[in-house]
N, C-alpha and C positions, 0 to 999 in steps of 0.2 A: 504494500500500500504506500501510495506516494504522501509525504506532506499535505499536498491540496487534499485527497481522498480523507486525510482523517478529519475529520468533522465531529460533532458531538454523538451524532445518530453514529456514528461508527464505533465509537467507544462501545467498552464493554460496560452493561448496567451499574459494577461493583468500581468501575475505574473511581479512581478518584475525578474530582473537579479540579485541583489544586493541590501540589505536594512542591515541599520543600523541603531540602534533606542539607544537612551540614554537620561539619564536624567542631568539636572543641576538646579544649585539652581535660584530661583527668585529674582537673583539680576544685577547692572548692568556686572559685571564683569563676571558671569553666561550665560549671553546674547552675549557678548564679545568672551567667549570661543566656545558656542554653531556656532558663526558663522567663526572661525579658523578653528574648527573641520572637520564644511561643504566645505571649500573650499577643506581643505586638503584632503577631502576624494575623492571627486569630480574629484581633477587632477589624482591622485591615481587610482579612477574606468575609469576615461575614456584619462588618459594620453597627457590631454589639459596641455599646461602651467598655471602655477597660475595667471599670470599677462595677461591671455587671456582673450578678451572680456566676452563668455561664463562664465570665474571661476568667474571675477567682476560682473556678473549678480546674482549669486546663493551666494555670499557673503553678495551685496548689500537686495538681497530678504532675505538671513535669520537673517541679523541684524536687519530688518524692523521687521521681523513675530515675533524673539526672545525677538524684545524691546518692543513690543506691549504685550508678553505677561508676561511681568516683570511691566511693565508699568501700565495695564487695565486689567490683567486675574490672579494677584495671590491672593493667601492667604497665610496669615504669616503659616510658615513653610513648604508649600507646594514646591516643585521643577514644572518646565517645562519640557515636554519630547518633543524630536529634531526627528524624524525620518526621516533618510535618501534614497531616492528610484529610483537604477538605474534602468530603463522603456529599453524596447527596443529602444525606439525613442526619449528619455525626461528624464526629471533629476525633480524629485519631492522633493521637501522639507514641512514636517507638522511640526505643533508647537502647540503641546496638551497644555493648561492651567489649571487651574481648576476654571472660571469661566463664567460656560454655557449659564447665564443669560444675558453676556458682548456681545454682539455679536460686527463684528466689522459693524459700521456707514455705510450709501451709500458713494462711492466715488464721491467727487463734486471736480470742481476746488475751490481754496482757496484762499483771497486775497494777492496781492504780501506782504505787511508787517504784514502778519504772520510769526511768527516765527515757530510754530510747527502744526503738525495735515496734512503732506504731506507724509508722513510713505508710506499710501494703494497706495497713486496714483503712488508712487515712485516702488511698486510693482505690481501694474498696468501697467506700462508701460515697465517692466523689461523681465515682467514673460507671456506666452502665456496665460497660464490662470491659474485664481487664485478663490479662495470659500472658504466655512467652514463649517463644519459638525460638530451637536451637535449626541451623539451615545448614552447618557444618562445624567442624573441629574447630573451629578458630573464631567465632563468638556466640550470641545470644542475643535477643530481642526483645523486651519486655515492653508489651505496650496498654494501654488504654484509648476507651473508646465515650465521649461523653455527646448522647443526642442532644442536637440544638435546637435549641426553642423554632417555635412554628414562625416567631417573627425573623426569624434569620434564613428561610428559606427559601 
C-alpha cells in the first residue's frame, strides 16, 4: 500500500489514531519528564484540560509505570521507552524496560504503615485496565489503558 492509499478507512479498527513513542534515560528525573510529556501530549491529542480529572489519571498512571521502570527494570546505561496511544475510545500508555525477567508482582492490598510498594494498585484503580507483555529476551512492557470521556471523542 502506497502513502496516498493509507487513509483512515484503510487502517485497521484497533490502529491507533495517534502514537508517540520516545525514549529517556533511567533515572528519576527521566521518569519525571516521561510523565510531563504524557500529560502534555494527552490534553494536546484530545483537548481535555490539564488539570482535568482524565489528564490526572494518565499523569498519575505514567509516573507509576515510568518509576517502576527506573526503579525495578533498568540496566546501567540503558534508557526506558514511553509510548504514547491515542485508541478510538482510550488513551494507552506503555513503559518498555529492559528487564524481562522483573515482571511486575500480583497486586494485593498493602498494610496501612507501609511506606512504598502501592505504585500497581494506584494504577489499578486509575487505569481500566492494565498488563504487561514480554515480546522477547531483552525487555518488557507494562502498560495501561484509561477510557476517555464521551466529550473527548
Amino acid at each position: 500500500m502506497t502513502h496516498h492509499q493509507l487513509t483512515d478507512e484503510a487502517k485497521p479498527p484497533h490502529a491507533p489514531a495517534r502514537q508517540l513513542t520516545l525514549r529517556f534515560s533511567s533515572t528519576r528525573r527521566g521518569a519525571r519528564v516521561a510523565r510531563q510529556l504524557a500529560v502534555q501530549q494527552f490534553t494536546a491529542w484530545t483537548g481535555l484540560p490539564y488539570d482535568s480529572d482524565p489528564a490526572r489519571a494518565v499523569a498519575l498512571v505514567t509516573a507509576e509505570l515510568a518509576s517502576n521502570a527506573v526503579r525495578h527494570g533498568n540496566l546501567p546505561g540503558r534508557d526506558f521507552r514511553l509510548t504514547l496511544l491515542l485508541l478510538p475510545d482510550r488513551f494507552r500508555v506503555e513503559v518498555t524496560d529492559t528487564r524481562p525477567e522483573r515482571l511486575p508482582p500480583p497486586v494485593t492490598p498493602r498494610p496501612v504503615d507501609e511506606t512504598s510498594g502501592r505504585g500497581l494498585l494506584l494504577v489499578q484503580a486509575y487505569a481500566d485496565s492494565w498488563g504487561r507483555t514480554v515480546r522477547d529476551a531483552y525487555t518488557k512492557t507494562v502498560w495501561a489503558e484509561m477510557r476517555l470521556p464521551t466529550t473527548a471523542l
